[in-house]
C-alpha positions in Angstrom: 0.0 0.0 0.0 1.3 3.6 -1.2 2.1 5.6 1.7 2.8 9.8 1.2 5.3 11.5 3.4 6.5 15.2 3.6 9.8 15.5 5.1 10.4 19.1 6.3 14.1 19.8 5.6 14.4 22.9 6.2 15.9 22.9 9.9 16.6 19.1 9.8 18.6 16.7 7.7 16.9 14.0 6.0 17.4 11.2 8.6 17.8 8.1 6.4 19.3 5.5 4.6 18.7 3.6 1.6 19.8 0.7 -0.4 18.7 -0.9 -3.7 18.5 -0.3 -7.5 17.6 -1.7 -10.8 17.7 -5.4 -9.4 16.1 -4.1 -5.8 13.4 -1.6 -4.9 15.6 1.5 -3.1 14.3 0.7 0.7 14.9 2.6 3.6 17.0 0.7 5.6 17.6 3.1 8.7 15.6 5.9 10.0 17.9 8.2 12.0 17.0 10.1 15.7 15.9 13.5 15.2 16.1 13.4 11.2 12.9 14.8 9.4 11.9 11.4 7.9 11.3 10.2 11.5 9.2 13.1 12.2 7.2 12.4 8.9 6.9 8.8 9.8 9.3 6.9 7.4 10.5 3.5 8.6 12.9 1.2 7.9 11.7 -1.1 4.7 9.6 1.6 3.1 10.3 0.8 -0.5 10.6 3.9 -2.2 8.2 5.2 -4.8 9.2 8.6 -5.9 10.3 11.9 -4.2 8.3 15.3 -5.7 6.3 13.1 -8.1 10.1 11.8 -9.7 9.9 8.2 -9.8 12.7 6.5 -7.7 11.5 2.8 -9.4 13.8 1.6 -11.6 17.1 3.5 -10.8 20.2 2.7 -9.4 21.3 4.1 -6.0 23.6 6.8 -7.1 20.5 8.1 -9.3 18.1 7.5 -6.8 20.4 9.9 -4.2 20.9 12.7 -7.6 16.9 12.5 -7.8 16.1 13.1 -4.0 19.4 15.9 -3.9 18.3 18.0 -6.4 15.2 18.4 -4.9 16.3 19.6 -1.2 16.5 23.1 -2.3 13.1 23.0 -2.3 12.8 22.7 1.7 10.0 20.2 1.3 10.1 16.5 0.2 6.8 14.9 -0.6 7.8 11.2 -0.8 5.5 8.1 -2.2 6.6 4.5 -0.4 5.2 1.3 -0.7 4.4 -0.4 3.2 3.3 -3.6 2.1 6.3 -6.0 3.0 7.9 -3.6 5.2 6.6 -4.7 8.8 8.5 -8.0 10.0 11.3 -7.3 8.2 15.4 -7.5 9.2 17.6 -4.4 8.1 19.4 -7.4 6.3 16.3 -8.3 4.4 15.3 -4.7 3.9 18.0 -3.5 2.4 17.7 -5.9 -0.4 20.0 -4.7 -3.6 23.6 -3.7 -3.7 24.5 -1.2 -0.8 26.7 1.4 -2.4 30.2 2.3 -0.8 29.6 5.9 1.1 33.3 6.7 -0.4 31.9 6.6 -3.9 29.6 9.2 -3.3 32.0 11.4 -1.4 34.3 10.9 -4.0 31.8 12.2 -6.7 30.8 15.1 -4.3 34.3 16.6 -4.4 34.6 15.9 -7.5 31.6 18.5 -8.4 33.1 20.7 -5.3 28.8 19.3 -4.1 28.6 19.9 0.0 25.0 19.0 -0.3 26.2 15.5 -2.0 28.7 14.9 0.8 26.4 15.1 3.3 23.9 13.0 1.7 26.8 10.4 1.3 26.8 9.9 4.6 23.1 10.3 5.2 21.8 7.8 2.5 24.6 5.9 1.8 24.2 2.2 3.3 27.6 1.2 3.3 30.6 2.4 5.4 33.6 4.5 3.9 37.0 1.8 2.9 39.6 4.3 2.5 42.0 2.0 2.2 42.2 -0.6 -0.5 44.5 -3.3 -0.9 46.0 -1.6 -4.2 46.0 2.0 -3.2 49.1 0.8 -1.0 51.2 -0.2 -3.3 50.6 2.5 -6.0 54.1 4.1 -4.5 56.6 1.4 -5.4 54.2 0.9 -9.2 55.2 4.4 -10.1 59.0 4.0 -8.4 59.6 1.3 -10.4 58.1 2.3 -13.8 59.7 5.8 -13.9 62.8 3.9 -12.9 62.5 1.4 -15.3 62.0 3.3 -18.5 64.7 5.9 -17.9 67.6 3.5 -17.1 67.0 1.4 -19.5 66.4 4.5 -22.3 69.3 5.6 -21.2 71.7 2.2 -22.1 69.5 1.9 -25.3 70.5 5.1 -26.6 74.2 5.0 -25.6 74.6 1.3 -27.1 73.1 2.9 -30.6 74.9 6.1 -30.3 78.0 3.9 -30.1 77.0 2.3 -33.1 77.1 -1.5 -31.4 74.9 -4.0 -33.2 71.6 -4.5 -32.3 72.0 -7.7 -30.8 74.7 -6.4 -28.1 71.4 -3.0 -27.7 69.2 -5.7 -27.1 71.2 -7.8 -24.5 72.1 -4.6 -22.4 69.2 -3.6 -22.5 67.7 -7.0 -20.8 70.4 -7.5 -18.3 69.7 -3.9 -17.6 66.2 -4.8 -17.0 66.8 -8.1 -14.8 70.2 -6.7 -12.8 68.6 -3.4 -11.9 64.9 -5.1 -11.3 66.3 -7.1 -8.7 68.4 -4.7 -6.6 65.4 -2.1 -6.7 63.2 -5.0 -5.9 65.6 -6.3 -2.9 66.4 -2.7 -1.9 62.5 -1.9 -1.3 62.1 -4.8 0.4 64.7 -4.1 3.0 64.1 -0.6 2.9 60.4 -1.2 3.7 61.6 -3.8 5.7 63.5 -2.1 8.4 61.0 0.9 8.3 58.3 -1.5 9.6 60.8 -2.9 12.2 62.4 0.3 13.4 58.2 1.7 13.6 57.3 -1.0 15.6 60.2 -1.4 17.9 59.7 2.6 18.7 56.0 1.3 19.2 56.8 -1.3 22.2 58.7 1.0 23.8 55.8 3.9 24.2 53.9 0.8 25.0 56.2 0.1 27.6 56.0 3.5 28.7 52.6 4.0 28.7 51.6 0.8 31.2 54.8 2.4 33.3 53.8 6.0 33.7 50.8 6.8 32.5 50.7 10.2 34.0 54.2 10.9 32.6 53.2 10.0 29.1 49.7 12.0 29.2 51.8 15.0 30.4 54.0 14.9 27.7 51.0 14.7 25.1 49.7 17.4 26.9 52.7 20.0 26.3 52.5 19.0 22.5 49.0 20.4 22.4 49.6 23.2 24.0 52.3 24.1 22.1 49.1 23.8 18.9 47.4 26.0 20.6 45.2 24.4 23.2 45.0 25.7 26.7 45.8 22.9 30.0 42.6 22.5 30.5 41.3 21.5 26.8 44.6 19.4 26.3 44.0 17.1 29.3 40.4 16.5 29.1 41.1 15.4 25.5 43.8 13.2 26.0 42.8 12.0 29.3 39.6 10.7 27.4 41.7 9.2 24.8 44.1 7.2 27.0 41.0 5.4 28.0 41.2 3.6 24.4 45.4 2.3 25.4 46.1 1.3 21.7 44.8 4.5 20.1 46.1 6.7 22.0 49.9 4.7 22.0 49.2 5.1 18.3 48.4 9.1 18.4 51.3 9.4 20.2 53.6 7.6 17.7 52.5 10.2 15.3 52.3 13.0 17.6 55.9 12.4 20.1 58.2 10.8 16.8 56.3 11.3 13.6 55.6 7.9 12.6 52.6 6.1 11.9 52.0 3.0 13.1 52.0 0.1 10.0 49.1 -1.6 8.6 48.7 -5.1 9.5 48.2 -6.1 6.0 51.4 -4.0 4.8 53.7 -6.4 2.8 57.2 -5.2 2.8 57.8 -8.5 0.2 55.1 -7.4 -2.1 56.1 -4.0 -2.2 59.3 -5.7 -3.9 57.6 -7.4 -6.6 55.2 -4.6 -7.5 58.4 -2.4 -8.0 60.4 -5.4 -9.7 56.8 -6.2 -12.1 56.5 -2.6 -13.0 60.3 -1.9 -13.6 60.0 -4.6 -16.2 56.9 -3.9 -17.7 57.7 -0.2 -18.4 61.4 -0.8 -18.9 60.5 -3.2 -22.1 59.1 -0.2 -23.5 62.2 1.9 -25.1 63.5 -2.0 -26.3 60.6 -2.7 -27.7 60.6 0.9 -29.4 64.0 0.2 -30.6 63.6 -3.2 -31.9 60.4 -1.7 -33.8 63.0 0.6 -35.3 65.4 -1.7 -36.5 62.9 -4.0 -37.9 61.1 -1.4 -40.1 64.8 0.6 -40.9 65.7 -1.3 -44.0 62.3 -0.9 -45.9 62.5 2.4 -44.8 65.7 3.4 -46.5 65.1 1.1 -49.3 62.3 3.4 -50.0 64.0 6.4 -49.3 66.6 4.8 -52.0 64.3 4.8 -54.6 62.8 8.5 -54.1 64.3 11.1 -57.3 66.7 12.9 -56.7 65.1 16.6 -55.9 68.4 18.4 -55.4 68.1 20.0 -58.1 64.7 22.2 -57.4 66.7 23.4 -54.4 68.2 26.9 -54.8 
């Protein structure tokens, strides 16, 4: 049964989240405290009919989120949702459909420089924020290594041809180029990343150490940092006398705070930090011997052609 709602946004936020699209009816599947859908009497499982007489049937999320955005401005929010299979219902089963990543949204909402979209990413978006993917942390070394790669072995293609060696001795510098440098920036990120982790986490069981020693001693010293950011006594130690309630964050805010270091990720691979630089130095260091063996294949036809051209010295003056 079709139910209408009018959600007064103009002193409240909206107050809910939904989930769904073209496979999945967009549902609400949380109603927030104190939000305007709450006061209008949305609940969790409402399948969502249209918003302003736009039809929200047969969108995707992100759509369904543009559809009910652009129509904030207008203060008022006259919704349409179906009630017939909401009552009875888990979240789980409610939310039905794909929930979309909040960090999608946000993403698309700097992108457009959209505060309104920001704040609906977090309102309507069913799915928490993963900042962190398992890719993103190794896009360092890709880039290392490539840039590496492509220069040094550029650099002992051209000097082999400008020495007018055969191909064959261009080609074989260039690969042991390739394997002999792949290897020692490969080995040399993995120690280097390596001893990094192990120097970070050593300094880490020491404030750890500390910490369960003097407490008092360790919050003091936190609290001179702050105050030398500004804060007054007061703010600094009811902030960080909160925080040392929570031992493991607070041991890690002071890593970053006290020494400058942050703290590793768990799932931080020193090894395959060594073979995404060693893979990438070989991929983009083929490229200049693949370039130049294009060139030697193609040069004789090219100069056979360029044999058989007139002569046009004569036109020139």
């Amino acid at each position: 049964m079709a139910h209408t709602f009018q959600l007064d946004v103009v002193s409240k936020g909206l107050g809910f989240t939904i989930a769904g699209g073209i496979d999945a009816p967009n549902k609400v599947t949380d109603v927030h405290e104190n939000g305007a859908a709450r006061e209008a009497g949305l609940r969790e499982g409402d399948k969502l009919i249209s918003v302003n007489g736009k039809s929200l049937v047969n969108v995707d999320h992100a759509s369904a989120v543009d559809i009910i955005k652009n129509e904030i401005p207008s203060q008022s929010l006259i919704i349409t949702a179906d009630r017939s299979q909401s009552q009875g219902q888990t979240k789980n089963e409610q939310a039905g459909g794909h929930p979309t990543d909040r960090l999608e949204l946000a993403r698309k909402a700097y992108q457009s420089q959209d505060p309104e979209l920001s704040r609906l990413a977090h309102e309507l978006g069913s799915a928490p924020e993963v900042h962190q993917t398992g890719t993103g942390q190794y896009i360092k070394a890709a880039v290392f290594g490539g840039l590496d790669g492509i220069i040094t072995t550029f650099a002992v293609v051209a000097s082999v041809t400008g020495a007018n060696l055969p191909i064959g001795v261009s080609i074989v510098m260039g690969v042991a180029n390739l394997i002999g440098d792949g290897i020692s920036m490969a080995f040399g990120e993995y120690m280097s990343s390596a001893s990094e982790k192990q120097y970070t986490l050593t300094e880490r069981r020491r404030e750890e150490w500390e910490f369960d020693s003097n407490p008092e001693g360790e919050i003091k010293e936190m609290i001179d940092i702050y105050k030398e950011k500004g804060f007054d006594e007061e703010e600094a130690e009811q902030i960080l006398r909160m925080m040392a309630k929570h031992r493991d964050f607070f041991i890690d805010h002071m890593m970053v705070e006290e020494l400058g270091l942050m703290t590793p990720d768990p799932d931080e691979s020193p090894l395959m930090n060594g073979v995404v630089i060693f893979v990438s130095f070989l991929l983009f260091g083929f490229t200049p011997l693949f370039g130049m063996s294009k060139i030697y294949v193609s040069l004789p036809t090219l100069t056979s052609k360029l044999s058989e051209m007139p002569n046009q010295s004569r036109y020139l003056t």
